[in-house]
Structures are given as C-alpha cells and as structure tokens.
C-alpha positions in Angstrom: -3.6 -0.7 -12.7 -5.8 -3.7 -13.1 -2.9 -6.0 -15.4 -1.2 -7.3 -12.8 2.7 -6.3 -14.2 5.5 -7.8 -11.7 8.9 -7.0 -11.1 11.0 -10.7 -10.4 13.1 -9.3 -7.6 10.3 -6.9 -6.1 8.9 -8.3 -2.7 6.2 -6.8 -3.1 5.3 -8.2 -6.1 6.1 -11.6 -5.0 3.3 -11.0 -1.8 1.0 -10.0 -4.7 1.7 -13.2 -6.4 1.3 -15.3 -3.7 -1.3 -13.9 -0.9 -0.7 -17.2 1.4 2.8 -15.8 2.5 1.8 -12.6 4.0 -1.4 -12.9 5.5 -3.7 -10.3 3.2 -6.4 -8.5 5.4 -8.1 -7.1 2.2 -7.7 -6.5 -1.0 -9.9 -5.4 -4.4 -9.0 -5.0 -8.3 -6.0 -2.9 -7.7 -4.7 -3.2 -4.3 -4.0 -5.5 -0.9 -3.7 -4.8 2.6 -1.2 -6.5 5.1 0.3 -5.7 8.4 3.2 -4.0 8.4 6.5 -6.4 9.8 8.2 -3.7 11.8 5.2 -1.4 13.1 5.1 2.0 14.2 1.7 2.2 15.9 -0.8 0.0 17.4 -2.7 -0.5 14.1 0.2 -0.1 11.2 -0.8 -1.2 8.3 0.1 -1.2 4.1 -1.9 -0.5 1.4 0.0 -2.5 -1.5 -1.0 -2.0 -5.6 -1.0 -5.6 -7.2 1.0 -4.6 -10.2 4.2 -3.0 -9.7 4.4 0.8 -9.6 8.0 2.3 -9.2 8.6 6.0 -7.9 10.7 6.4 -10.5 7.3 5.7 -12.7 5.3 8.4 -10.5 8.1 11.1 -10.9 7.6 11.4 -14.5 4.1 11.6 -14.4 3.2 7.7 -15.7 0.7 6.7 -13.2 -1.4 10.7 -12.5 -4.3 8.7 -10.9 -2.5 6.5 -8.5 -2.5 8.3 -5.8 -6.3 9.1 -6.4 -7.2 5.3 -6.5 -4.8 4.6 -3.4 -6.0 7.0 -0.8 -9.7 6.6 -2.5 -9.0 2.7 -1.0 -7.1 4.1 2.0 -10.1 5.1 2.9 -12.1 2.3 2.6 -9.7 0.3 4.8 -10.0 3.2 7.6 -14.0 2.3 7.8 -14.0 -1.4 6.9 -11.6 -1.4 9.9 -13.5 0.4 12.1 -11.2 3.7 12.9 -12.3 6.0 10.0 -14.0 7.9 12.5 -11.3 8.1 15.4 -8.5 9.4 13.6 -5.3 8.0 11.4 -2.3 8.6 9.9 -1.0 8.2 5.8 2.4 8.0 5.5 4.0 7.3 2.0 8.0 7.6 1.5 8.5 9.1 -1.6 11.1 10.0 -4.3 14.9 9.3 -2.3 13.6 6.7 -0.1 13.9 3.5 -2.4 14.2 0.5 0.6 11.3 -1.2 -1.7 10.7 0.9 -5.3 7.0 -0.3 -5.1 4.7 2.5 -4.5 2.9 1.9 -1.2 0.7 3.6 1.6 1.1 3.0 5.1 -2.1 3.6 7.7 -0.8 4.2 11.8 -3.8 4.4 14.2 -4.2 4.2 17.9 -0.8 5.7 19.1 0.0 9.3 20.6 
C-alpha cells in the first residue's frame, strides 16, 4: 500500500491528496487519521489508507494483508490517543455498504 494510487471522484482520496482540508490527527506510510463529520461517539474517529482500496478489491482477495496492516495501526491510534487501555470500538462497513468504496476503519470510544 505504500504507492499512493487515487481514484479522481473518491473523497477519500482527495483528503489523502490534500491533508489541509480535513484536519489529519495522524498518519504514517500507509494510512491517516481524521475525525469523523457525523460522529457516533464521544471519540469517533477514521482510520483512512492513502492509496485507494475498494471493497470490491478486498472481496476477491487483492489486498490479504490489509486488514492486518489496518487494525495493526488501529491500534497504535488507540495508545497514541490515550484510550487503548479503557476500552473501544472498530467498526468497518463492508461488502453492500458502498456510501464511499474506500476501505476504512472507524474507532468509537467514550460512549455507553
């Protein structure tokens, strides 16, 4: 995942282009972190790759160590943001649910 491949209409590939627009809380090689716009929880937040991954490229088995790498990182947000050790949430929408057909993670703390 490290060559950055984008999709023109994909929004998230546009906020990978262009970090200014959407306020990036952290990122490495592969992936960034932003807020998410409509939140479901106190702390709501998405874990983003920088090159485009579709769920149509996940069902047919391109991409076998994506979700690896991503909940490998997930993790590293959970400490870096201090609530590894309290409890959280992963959500991901797959296959059926194609709002945005960019792979991404969500990560809910602090709600009942």
């Amino acid at each position: 995942m490290i060559n950055i491949n984008t999709i023109e209409d994909c929004l998230f590939c546009k906020f990978a282009q262009d970090f200014s627009k959407v306020g990036v809380i952290m990122e490495n090689e592969d992936f960034f972190v932003i807020n998410d716009k409509f939140p479901k929880a106190p702390v709501h937040l998405l874990v983003i790759p920088k090159s485009h991954v579709s769920k149509k490229d996940l069902q047919e088995g391109r991409g076998t160590d994506f979700y690896t790498k991503i909940l490998k990182y997930v993790h590293e947000v959970a400490k870096e943001q201090g609530f590894m050790d309290r409890g959280y949430e992963i959500r991901a929408n797959f296959s059926g649910y194609n709002h945005i057909d960019h792979e991404h993670v969500h990560i809910m703390h602090g709600h009942q």
